[in-house]
Backbone as CSV, one residue per row, in Angstrom:
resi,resn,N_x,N_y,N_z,CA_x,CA_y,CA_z,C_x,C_y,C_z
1,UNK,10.922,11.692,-1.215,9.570,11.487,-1.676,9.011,10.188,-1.090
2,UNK,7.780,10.111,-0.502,7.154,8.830,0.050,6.541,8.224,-1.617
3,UNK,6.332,6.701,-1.462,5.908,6.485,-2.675,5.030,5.235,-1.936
4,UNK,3.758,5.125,-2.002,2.679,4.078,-1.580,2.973,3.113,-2.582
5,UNK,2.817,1.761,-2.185,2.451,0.988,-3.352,1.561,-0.054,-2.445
6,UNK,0.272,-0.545,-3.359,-0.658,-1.676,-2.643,-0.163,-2.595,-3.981
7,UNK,-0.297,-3.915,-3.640,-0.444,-4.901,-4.497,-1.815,-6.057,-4.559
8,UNK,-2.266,-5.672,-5.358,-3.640,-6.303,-5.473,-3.772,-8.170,-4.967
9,UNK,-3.862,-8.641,-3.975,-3.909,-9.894,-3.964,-4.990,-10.569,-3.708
10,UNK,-5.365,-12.299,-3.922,-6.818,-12.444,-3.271,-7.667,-11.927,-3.797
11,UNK,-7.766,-11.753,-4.899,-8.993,-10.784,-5.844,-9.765,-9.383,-4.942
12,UNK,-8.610,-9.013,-4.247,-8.769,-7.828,-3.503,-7.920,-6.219,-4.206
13,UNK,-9.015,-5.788,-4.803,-8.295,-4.840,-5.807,-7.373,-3.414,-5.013
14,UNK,-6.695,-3.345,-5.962,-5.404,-2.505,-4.803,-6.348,-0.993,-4.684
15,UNK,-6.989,-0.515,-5.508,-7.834,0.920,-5.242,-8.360,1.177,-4.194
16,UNK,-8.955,0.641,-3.540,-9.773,1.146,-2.273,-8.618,1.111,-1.118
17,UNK,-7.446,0.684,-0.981,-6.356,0.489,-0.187,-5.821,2.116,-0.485
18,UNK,-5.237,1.985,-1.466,-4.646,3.392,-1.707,-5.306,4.687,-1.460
19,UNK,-6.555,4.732,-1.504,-7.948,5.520,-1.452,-7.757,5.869,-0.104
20,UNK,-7.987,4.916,0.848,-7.627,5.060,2.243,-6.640,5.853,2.619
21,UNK,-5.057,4.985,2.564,-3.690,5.413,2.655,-3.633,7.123,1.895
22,UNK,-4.116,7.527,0.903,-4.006,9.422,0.130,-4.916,9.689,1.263
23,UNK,-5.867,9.489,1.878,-7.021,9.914,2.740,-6.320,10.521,3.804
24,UNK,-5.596,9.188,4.552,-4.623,9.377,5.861,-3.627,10.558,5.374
25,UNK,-3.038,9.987,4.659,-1.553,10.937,4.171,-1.978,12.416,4.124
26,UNK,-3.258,12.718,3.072,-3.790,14.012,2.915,-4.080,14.608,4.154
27,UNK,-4.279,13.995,5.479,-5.345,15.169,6.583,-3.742,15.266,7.381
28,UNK,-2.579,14.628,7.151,-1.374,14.848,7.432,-0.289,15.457,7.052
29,UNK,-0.617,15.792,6.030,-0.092,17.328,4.926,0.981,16.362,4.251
30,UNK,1.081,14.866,4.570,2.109,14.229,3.031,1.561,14.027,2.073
31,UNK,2.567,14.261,1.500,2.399,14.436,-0.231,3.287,13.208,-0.560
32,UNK,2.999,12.006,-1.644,3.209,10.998,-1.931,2.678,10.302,-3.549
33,UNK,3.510,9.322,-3.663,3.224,9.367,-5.273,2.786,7.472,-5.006
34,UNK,1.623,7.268,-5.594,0.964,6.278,-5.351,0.529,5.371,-6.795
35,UNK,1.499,3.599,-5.979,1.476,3.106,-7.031,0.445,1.649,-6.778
36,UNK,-0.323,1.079,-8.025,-1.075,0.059,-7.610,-0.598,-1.248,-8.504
37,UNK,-0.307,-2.484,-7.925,0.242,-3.469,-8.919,-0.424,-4.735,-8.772
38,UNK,-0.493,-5.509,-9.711,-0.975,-6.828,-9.864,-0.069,-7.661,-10.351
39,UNK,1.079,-8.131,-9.415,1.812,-8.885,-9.587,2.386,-9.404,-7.982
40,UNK,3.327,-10.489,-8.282,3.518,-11.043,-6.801,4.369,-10.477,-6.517
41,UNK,3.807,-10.147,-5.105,4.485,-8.893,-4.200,6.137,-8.742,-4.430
42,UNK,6.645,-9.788,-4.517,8.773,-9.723,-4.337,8.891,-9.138,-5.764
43,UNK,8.151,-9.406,-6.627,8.423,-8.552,-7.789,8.100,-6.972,-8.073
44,UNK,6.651,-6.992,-7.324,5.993,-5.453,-7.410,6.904,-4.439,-6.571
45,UNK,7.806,-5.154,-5.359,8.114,-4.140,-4.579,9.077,-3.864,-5.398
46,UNK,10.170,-4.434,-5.826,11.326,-4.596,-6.502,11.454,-3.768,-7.471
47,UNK,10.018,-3.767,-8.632,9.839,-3.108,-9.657,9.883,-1.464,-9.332
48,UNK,8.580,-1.321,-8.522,8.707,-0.377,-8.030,9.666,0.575,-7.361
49,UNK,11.078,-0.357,-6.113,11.983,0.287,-5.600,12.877,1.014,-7.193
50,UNK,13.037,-0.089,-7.922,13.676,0.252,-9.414,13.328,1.461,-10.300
51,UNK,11.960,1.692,-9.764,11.376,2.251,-10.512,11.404,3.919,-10.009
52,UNK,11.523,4.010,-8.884,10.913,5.144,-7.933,12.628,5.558,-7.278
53,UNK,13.208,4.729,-7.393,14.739,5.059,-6.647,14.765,4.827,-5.515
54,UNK,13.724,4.236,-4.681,13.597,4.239,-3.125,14.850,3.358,-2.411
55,UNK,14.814,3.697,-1.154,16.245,3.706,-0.581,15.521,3.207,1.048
56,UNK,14.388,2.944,1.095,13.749,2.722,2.848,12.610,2.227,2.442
57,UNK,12.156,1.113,2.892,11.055,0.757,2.313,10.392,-0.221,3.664
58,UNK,8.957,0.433,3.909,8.350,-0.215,5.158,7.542,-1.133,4.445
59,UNK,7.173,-2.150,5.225,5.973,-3.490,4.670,5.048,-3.372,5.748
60,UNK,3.489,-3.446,5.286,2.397,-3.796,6.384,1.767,-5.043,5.650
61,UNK,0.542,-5.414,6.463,-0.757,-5.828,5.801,-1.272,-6.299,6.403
62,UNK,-2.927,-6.312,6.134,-4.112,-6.572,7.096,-3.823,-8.645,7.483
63,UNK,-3.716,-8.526,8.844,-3.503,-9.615,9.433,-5.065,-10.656,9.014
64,UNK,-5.966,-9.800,9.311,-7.412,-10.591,9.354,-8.635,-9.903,7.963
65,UNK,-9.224,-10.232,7.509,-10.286,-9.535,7.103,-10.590,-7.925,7.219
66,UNK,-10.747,-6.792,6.844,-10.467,-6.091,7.299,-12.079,-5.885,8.752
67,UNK,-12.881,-6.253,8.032,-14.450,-5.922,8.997,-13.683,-6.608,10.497
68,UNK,-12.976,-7.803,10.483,-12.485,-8.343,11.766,-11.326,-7.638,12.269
69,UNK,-10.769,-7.068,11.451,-9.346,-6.641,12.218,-9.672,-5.146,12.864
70,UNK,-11.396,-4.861,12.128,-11.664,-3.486,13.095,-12.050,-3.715,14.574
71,UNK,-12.665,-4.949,14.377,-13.301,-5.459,15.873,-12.291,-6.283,16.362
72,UNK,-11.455,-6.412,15.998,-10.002,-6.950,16.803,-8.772,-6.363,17.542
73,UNK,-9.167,-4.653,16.284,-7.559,-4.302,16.456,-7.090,-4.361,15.434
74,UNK,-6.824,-4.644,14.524,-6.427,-4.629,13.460,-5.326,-5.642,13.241
C-alpha cells in the first residue's frame, strides 16, 4: 500500500499538497491512503511509519516557493 503523508510547515497547510499528490496518483491508476500532520516532521514520519506499517519510505520537498520553483524547475 502507498501511504502519502504532507506535514504542514511554515503556516503552509498540508491540504492543498495532498490535493495535488491524489490528483497525480489518480490519472496514474494508484490507489493510496493519505495522511496530513502538524507536527515536526522526525516525529510525523515516525508516527505515521508506526502507524501505517511502512517498510520504504521516500522524502521530497519544494526547494523554493512553489510560484518560483515553477519558473525554475522546481
Amino acid at each position: 500500500d502507498v501511504v502519502v503523508l504532507t506535514v504542514a510547515e511554515l503556516a503552509r497547510p498540508a491540504g492543498p499538497v495532498l490535493e495535488e499528490a491524489r490528483a497525480y496518483l489518480d490519472r496514474h491508476g494508484v490507489a493510496a491512503r493519505y495522511v496530513a500532520a502538524e507536527a515536526p516532521v522526525a516525529e510525523a514520519v515516525a508516527a505515521t511509519v508506526a502507524e501505517h506499517g511502512c517498510d520504504l519510505g521516500l522524502m521530497g520537498r519544494h526547494r523554493y516557493a512553489r510560484w518560483l520553483g515553477s519558473g525554475l524547475g522546481g
